[in-house]
Each structure stands twice: as C-alpha cells, then as structure tokens.
C-alpha positions in Angstrom: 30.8 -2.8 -3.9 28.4 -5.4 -2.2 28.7 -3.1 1.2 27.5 -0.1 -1.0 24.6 -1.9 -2.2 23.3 -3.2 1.3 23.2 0.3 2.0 20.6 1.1 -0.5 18.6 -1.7 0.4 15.8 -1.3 2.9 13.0 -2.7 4.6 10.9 -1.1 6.6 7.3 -1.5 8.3 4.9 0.2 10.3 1.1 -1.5 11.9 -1.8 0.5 12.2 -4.9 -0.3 14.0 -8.4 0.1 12.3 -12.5 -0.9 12.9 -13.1 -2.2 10.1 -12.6 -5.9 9.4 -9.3 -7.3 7.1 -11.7 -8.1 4.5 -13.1 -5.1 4.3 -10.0 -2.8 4.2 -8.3 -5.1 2.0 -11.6 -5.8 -0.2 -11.0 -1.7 -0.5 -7.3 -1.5 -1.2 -7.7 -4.4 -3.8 -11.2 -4.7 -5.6 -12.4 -1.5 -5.1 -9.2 0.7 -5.6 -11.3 3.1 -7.6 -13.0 4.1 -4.4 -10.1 5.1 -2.7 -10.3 8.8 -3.5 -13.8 9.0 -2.3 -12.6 7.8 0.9 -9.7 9.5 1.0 -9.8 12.9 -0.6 -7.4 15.0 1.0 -4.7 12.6 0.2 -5.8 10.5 -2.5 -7.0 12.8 -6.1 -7.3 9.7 -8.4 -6.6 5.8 -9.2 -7.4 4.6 -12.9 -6.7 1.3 -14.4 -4.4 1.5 -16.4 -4.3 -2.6 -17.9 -6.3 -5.8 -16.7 -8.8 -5.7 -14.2 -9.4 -4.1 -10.9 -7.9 -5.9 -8.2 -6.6 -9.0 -10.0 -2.8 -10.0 -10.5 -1.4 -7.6 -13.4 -3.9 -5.0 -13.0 -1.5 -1.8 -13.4 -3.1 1.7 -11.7 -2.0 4.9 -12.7 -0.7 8.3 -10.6 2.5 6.2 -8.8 2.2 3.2 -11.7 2.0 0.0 -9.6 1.3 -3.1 -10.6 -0.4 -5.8 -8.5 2.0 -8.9 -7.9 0.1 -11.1 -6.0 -3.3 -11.1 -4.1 -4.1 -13.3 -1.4 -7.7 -12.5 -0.6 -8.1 -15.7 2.4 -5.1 -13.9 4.6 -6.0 -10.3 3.4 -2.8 -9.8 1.7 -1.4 -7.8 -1.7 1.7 -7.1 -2.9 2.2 -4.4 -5.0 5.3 -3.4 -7.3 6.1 0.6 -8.2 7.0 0.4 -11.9 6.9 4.2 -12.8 6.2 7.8 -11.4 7.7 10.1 -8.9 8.9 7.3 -6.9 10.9 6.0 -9.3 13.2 8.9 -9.8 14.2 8.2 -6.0 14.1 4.2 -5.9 15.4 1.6 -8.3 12.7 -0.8 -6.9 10.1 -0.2 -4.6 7.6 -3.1 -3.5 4.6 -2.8 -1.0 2.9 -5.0 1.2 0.2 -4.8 2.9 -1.9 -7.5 5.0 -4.8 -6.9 7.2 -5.7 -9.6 10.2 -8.5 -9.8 12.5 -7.1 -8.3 16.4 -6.5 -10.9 18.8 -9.1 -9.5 21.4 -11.8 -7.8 20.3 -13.4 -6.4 17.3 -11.1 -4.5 14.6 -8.1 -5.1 12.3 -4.5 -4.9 12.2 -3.0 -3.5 8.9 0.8 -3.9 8.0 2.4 -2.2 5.9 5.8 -3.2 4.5 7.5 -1.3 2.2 10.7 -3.3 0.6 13.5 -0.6 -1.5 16.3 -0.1 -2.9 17.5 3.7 -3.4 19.1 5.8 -6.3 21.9 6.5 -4.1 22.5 7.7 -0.5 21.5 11.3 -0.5 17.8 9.5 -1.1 16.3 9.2 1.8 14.5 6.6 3.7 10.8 6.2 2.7 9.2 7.0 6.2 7.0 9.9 5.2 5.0 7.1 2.6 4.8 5.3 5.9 2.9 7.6 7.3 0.9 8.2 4.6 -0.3 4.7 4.0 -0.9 4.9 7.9 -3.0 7.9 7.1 -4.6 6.4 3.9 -5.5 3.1 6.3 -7.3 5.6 8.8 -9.5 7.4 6.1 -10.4 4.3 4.8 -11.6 2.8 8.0 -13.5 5.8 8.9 -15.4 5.8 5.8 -16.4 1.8 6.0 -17.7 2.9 9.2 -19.4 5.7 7.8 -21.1 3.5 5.3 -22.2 0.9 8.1 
C-alpha cells in the first residue's frame, strides 16, 4: 500500500527568469494579488479575498481557493495551500511555492516555482501544464512592472 501511495506523491519544480526585482514580483504575487488580473488578462479573469487580508498568513482567495501558509517577505518567499476548486477534484493536496531571488550577475530575478502533490489516483496526471502556466503568469507579471517603470 505504501508503494501505491509514493506513486501519487509528487514534487515538481520549474525556474523562470524575469527583470523585475524579487521584491517586486513577490510584492505582486503576495500584497497586491488583486492586481494580478490587470497584469495578466489573458490567463488570469479574477482574484478576490475571500477571508483575512491581502497578502497576510490566512488570507484565502477565491477562483482555485488557496490559502496563504506562510510568507516570508526578507527571502521573497510564499507558500500557498489549494483547499478547494477544480484542482481539487484531481489532487488530494496540492501546495505551492514560490520564491524570488536577485540573479547572481546582473540585474533581474529568479522565480521558483515548486509545486508539492499528491493525486486522486494514477490516471491523474502530473501537474506540468500549471507549470507552465505559473511560468507564463511570472512573465506577464514582469512585463507589466516593467511597463509601469
């Protein structure tokens, strides 16, 4: 049964690389979460708060209902925890992560994305197309701080 199990379980991650500064893009995908459609229209129709307040631990958004679990705003990190919609008639648990840092060389950022799972069952598959989408979502957000600079 535990072998079954494993095979549910998944972890995987993608980096994307972006203008804008961490503090920015996370400053975005945290505090300002209600902006995210402006930036990103053709893949983003609406965010609403659902509980709490924006960008703080608890704060629960609606459209895929995630809640935030922790925010680390000094390493540009949030973690963020699927607790209802579409995604959760694939996933028993789904948890995201994402953490901005500064490039080594040269201006810009670094986002990562880690996506943590655990599937219904095997015929589910693999989450790789929301990969690409946060990669997507990352890009539209960094062209629009740019656009506002």
């Amino acid at each position: 049964m535990a072998e079954e199990a494993s095979s549910l379980v998944g972890i995987i991650e993608t980096t994307v690389e972006i203008q804008s500064s961490p503090e920015k893009l996370h400053d975005m995908l945290v505090g300002k979460k209600h902006h995210v459609p402006g930036a990103t229209p053709s893949l983003i129709q609406g965010c609403e708060l659902h509980e709490g307040e924006m960008g703080q631990v608890g704060s629960i958004a609606k459209v895929i209902t995630e809640m935030i679990e922790s925010v680390e705003p000094e390493i540009n990190r949030v973690v963020y925890r699927v607790l209802d919609g579409d995604l959760m008639k694939e996933y028993k648990s789904f948890v995201i992560t994402l953490q901005v840092t500064a490039k080594e060389e040269g201006p810009g950022s670094v986002a990562n994305w880690h996506f943590e799972y655990e599937k219904i069952n095997e015929e589910v598959a693999h989450p790789e197309n929301l990969l690409q989408f946060a990669v997507e979502v990352s890009k539209e957000i960094d062209a629009h701080l740019l656009s506002e600079a």
